[in-house]
DRENVEX-235589 format. One line per 2 residues: their letters; for each residue x, z, y of N, C-alpha, C. Coordinates in steps of 0.05 Angstrom, whole numbers. Example, Ala and Ser with C-alpha at 12.3 -4.5 7.8 and 13.67 -1.06 7.14 Angstrom:
as> 264:156:-114:246:156:-90:264:156:-66 | 257:142:-45:273:143:-21:258:157:1
***
This chain:
xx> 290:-14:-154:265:-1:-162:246:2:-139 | 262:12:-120:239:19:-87:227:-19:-87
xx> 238:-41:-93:225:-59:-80:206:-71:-100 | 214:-63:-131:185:-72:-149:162:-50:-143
xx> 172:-27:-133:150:-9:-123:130:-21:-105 | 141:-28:-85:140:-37:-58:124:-60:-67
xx> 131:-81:-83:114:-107:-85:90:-104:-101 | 92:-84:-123:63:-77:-133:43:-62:-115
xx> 52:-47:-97:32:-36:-86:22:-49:-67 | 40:-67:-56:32:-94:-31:10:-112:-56
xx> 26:-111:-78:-2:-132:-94:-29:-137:-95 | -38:-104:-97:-65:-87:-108:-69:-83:-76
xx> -62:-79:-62:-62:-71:-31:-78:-88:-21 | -72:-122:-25:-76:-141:-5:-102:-142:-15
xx> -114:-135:-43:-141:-144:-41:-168:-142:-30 | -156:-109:-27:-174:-94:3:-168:-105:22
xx> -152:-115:42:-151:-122:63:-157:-150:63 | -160:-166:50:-156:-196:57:-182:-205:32
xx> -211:-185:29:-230:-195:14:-234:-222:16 | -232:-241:38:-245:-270:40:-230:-282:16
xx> -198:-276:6:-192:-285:-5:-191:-273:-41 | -198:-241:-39:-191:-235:-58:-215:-228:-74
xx> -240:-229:-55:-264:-211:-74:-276:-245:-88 | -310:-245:-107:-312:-256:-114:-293:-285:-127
xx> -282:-272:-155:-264:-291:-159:-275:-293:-188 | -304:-308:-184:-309:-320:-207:-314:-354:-213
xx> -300:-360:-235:-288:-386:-228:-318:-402:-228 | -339:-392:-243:-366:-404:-239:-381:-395:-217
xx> -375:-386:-209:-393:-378:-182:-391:-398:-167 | -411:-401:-143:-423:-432:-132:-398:-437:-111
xx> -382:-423:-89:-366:-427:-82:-335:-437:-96 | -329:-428:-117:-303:-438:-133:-313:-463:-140
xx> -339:-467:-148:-348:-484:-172:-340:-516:-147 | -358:-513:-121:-355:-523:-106:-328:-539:-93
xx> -306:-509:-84:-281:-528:-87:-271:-540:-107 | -274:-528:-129:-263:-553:-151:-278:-576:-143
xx> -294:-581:-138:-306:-603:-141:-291:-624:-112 | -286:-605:-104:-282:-617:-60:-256:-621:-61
xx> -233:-600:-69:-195:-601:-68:-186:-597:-100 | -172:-623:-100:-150:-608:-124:-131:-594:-121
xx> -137:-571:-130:-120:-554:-132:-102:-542:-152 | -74:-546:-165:-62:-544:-188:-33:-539:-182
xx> -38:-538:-206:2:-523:-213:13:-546:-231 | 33:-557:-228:41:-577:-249:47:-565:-276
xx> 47:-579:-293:51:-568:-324:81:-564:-334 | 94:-590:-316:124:-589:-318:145:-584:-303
xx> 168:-566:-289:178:-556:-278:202:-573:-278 | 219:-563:-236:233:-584:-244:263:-576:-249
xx> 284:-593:-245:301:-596:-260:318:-556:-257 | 308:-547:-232:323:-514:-223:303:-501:-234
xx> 286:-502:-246:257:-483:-257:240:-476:-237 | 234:-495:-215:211:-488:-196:188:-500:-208
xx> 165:-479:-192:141:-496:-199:127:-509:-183 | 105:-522:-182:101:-547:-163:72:-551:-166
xx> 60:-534:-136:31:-535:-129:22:-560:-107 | 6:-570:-113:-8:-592:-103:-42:-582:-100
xx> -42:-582:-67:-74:-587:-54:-74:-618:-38 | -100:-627:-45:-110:-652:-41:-140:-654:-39
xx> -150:-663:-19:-183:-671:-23:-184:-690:-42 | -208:-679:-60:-219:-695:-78:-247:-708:-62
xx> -257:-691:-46:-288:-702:-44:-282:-695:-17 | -278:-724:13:-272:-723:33:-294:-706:59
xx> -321:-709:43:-339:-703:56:-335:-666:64 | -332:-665:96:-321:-632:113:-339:-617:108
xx> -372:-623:104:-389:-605:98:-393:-591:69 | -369:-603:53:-357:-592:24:-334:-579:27
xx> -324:-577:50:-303:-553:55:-310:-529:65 | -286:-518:49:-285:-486:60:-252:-480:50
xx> -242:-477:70:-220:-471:70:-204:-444:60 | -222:-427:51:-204:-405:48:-213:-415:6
xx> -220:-425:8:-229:-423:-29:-215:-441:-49 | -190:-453:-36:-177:-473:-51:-146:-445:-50
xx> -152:-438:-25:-130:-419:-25:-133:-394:-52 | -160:-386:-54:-165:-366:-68:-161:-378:-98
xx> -165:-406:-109:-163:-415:-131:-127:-415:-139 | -120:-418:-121:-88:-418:-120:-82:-388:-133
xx> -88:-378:-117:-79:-342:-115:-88:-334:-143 | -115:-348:-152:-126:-337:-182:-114:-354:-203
xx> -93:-370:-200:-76:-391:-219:-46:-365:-212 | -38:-368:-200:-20:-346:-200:-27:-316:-215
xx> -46:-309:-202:-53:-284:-220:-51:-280:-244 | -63:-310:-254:-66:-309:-280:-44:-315:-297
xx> -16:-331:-284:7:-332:-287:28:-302:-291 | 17:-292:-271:41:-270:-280:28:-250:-298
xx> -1:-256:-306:-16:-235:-333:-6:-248:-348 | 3:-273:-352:9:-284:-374:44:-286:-374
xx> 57:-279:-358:81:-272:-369:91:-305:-353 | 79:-324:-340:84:-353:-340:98:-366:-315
xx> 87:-345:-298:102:-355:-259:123:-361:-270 | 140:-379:-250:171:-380:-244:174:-360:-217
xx> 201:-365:-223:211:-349:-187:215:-365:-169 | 210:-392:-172:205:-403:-145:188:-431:-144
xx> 181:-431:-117:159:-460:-126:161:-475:-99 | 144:-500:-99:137:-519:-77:121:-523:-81
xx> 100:-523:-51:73:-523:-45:76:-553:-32 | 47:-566:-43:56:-590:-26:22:-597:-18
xx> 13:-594:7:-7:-610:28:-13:-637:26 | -38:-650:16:-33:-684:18:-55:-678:29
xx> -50:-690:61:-65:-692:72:-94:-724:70 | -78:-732:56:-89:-766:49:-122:-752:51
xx> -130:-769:67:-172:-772:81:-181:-745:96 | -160:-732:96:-174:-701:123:-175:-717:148
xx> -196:-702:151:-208:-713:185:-203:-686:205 | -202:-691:229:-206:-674:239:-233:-657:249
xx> -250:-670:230:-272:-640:219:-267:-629:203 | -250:-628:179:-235:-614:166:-218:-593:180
xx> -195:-603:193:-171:-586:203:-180:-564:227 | -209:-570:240:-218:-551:256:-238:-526:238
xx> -237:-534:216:-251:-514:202:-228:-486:202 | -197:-491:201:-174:-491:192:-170:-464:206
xx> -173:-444:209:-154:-418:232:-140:-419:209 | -111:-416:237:-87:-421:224:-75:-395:209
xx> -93:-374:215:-95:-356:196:-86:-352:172 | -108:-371:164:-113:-377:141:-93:-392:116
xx> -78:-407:134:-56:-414:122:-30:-386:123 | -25:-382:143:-7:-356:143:-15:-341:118
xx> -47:-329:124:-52:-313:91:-39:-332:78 | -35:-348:60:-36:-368:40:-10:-361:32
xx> 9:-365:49:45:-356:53:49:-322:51 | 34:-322:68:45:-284:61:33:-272:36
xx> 18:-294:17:8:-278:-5:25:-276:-28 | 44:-300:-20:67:-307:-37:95:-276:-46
xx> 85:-273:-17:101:-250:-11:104:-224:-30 | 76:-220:-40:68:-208:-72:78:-213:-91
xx> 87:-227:-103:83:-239:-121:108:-242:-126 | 128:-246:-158:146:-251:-161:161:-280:-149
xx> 163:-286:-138:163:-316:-128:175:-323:-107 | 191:-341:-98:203:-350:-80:198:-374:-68
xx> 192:-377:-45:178:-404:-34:200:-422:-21 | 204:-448:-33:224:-464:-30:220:-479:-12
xx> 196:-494:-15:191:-512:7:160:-504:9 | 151:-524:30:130:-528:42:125:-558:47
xx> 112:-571:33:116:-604:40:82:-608:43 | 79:-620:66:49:-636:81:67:-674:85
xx> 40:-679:70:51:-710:63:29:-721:76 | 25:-748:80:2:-759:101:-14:-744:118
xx> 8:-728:139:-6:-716:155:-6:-726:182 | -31:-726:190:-39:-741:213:-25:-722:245
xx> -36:-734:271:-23:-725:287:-34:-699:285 | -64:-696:291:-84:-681:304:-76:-647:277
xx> -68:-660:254:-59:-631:232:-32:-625:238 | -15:-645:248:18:-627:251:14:-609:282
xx> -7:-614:305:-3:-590:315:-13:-571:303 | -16:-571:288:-24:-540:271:0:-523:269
xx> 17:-544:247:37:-541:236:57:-526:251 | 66:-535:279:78:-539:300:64:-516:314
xx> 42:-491:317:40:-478:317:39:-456:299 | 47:-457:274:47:-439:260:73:-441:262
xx> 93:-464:259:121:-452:254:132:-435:286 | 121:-445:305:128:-415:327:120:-399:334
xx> 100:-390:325:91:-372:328:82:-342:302 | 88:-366:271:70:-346:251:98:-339:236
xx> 122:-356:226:137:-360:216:163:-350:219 | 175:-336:203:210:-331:205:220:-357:205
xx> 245:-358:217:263:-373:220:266:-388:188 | 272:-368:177:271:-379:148:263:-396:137
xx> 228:-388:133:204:-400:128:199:-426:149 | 205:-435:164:210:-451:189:228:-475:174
xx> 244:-459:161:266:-486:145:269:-492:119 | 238:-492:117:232:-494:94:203:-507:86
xx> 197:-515:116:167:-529:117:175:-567:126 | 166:-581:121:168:-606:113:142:-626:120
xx> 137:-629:146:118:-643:151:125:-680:156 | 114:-694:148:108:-719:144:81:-736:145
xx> 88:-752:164:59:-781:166:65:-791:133 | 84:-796:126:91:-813:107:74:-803:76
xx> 77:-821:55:52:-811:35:71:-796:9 | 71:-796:-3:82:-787:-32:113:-794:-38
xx> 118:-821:-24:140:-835:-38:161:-808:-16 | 158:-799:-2:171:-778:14:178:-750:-8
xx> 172:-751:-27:171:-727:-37:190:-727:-59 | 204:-749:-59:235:-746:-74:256:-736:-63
xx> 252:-739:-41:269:-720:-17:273:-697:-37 | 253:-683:-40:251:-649:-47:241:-636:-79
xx> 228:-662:-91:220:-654:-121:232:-687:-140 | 238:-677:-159:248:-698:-179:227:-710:-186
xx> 219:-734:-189:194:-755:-192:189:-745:-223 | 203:-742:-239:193:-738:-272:182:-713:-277
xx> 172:-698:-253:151:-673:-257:122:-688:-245 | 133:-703:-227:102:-709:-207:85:-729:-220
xx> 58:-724:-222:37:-733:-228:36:-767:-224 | 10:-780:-237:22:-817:-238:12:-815:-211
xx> -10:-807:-198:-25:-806:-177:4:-816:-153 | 27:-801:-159:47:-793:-127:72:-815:-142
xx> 70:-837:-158:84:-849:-168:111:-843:-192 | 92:-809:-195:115:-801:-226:112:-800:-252
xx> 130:-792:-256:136:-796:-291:120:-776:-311 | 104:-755:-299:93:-741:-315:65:-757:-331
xx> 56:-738:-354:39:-760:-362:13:-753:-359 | 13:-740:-335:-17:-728:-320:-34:-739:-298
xx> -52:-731:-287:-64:-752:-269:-79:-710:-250 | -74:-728:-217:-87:-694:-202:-116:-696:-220
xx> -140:-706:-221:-151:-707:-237:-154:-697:-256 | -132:-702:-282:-132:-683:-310:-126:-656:-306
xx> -106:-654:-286:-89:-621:-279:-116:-609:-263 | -141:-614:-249:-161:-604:-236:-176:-598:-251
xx> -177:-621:-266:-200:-605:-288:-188:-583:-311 | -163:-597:-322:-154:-573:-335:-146:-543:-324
xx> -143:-543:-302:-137:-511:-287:-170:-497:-281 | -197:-524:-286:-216:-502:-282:-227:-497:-306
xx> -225:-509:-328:-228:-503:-370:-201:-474:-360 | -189:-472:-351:-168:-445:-352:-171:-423:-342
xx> -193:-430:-319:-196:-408:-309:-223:-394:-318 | -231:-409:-319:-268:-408:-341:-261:-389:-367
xx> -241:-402:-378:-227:-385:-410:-232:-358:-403 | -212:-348:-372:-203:-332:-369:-227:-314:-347
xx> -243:-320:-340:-273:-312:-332:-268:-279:-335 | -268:-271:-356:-275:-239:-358:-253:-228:-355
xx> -228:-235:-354:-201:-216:-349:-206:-223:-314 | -212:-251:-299:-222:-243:-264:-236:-222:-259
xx> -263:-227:-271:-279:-202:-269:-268:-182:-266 | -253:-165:-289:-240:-140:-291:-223:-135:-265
xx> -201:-155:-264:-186:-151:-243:-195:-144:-216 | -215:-170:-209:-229:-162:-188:-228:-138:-172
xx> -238:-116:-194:-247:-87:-193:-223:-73:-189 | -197:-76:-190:-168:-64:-188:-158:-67:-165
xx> -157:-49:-144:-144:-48:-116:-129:-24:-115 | -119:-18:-84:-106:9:-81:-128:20:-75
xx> -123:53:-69:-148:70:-59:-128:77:-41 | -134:64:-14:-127:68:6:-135:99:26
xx> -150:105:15:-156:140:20:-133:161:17 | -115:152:-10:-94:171:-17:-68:162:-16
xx> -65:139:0:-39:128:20:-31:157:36 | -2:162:39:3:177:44:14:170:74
xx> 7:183:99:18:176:120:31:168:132 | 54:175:119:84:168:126:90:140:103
xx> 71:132:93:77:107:84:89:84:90 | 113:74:79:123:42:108:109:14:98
xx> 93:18:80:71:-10:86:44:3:81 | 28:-6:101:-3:-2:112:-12:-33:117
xx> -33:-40:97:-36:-64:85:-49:-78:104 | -73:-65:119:-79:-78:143:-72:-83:169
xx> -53:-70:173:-37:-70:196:-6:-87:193 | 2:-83:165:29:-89:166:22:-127:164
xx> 9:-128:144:3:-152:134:-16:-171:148 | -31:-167:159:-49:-185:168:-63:-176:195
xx> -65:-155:209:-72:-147:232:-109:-146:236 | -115:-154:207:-143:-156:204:-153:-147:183
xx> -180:-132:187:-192:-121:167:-220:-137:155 | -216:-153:134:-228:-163:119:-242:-193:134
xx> -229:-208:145:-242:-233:163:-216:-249:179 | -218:-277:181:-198:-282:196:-204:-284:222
xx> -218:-270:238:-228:-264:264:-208:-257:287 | -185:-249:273:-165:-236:300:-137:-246:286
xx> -126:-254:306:-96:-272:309:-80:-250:307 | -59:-243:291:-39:-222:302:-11:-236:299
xx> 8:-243:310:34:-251:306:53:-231:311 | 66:-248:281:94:-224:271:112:-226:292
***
């Protein structure tokens, strides 16, 4: 009971602390509208053979002056949201990076921040994070990688991240091909394409239940002192910006 306590109030918590990712979450607004258009961002439709689910980010539109990195993350977080309103998360999933056409004017847009948020938001959420797979990733993005696993990461989470030059055909290693999209050479009968556009007809549907939510945080005024999670401090070491580095 103390830890469903504990994870709802970390839920509603993080959205005060971590606004870049949690305020404006309307799926028409010019920023969302934008990454849809720039990363696919999606959840597969079909789960695989242990009941995980299986998120895929990818540039759609290579051009860096159509990035913004924290807004593919936020479309993620608002596919989840809308998952466990709907009764639909699994308890565990794989995130998978295709790096295929990032430049390194892309990956300097990148504080590695930003990825940490991405992982610790998981942390909310009913959900268990299985892997971590970056597929055509170039040199200049695995030192990223290679600094986040020593510096941002548990040991844990460390053995569970999965970096690769290599392209798609690498990803039987860790997901059964008859969930993965034709795009990555699988058996599903979807294309990143159909799943991008279909997750933003989903989130559009769902337009006025974001809105509402939006508006639902903690009131961090009546946190009680002796509290053992303090959302900006425990979680992120920053108050509303990824401006300051803090390592766990």
């Amino acid at each position: 009971m103390e830890i469903a306590k504990m994870k709802l109030d970390m839920y509603y918590s993080q959205r005060r602390a971590v606004p870049d990712i949690y305020d404006n979450c309307d799926p028409t607004g010019n920023e969302l509208v934008k990454s849809y258009k720039t990363v696919y961002t999606i959840t597969l439709p079909t789960l695989t053979s242990d009941g995980s689910s299986v998120t895929i980010l990818k540039l759609r539109n290579p051009d860096p002056a159509m990035y913004n990195p924290c807004e593919p993350i936020k479309r993620i977080n608002m596919i989840y949201d809308l998952m466990v309103h709907k009764a639909t998360l699994t308890s565990k999933t794989h995130i998978i990076y295709d790096y295929a056409e990032v430049t390194n004017a892309h990956v300097t847009q990148v504080n590695p921040l930003v990825i940490k948020t991405h992982l610790d938001t998981l942390k909310f959420l009913p959900i268990r994070l299985k892997s971590v797979i970056a597929i055509n990733c170039p040199k200049f993005a695995e030192k990223t990688y290679n600094l986040m696993r020593s510096l941002m990461m548990s040991k844990k989470l460390q053995e569970r991240v999965f970096v690769y030059a290599e392209g798609a055909s690498v990803l039987s290693k860790h997901i059964s091909v008859d969930v993965l999209p034709k795009d990555y050479g699988g058996q599903g009968s979807y294309t990143l394409e159909e799943l991008n556009d279909y997750w933003q007809d989903v989130l559009i549907d769902n337009r006025e239940w974001f809105l509402n939510e939006n508006e639902r945080y903690s009131d961090e005024s009546k946190r009680p002192g002796d509290s053992k999670y303090k959302p900006n401090e425990d979680t992120y070491g920053v108050e509303g910006s990824f401006k300051k580095l803090q390592i766990d």
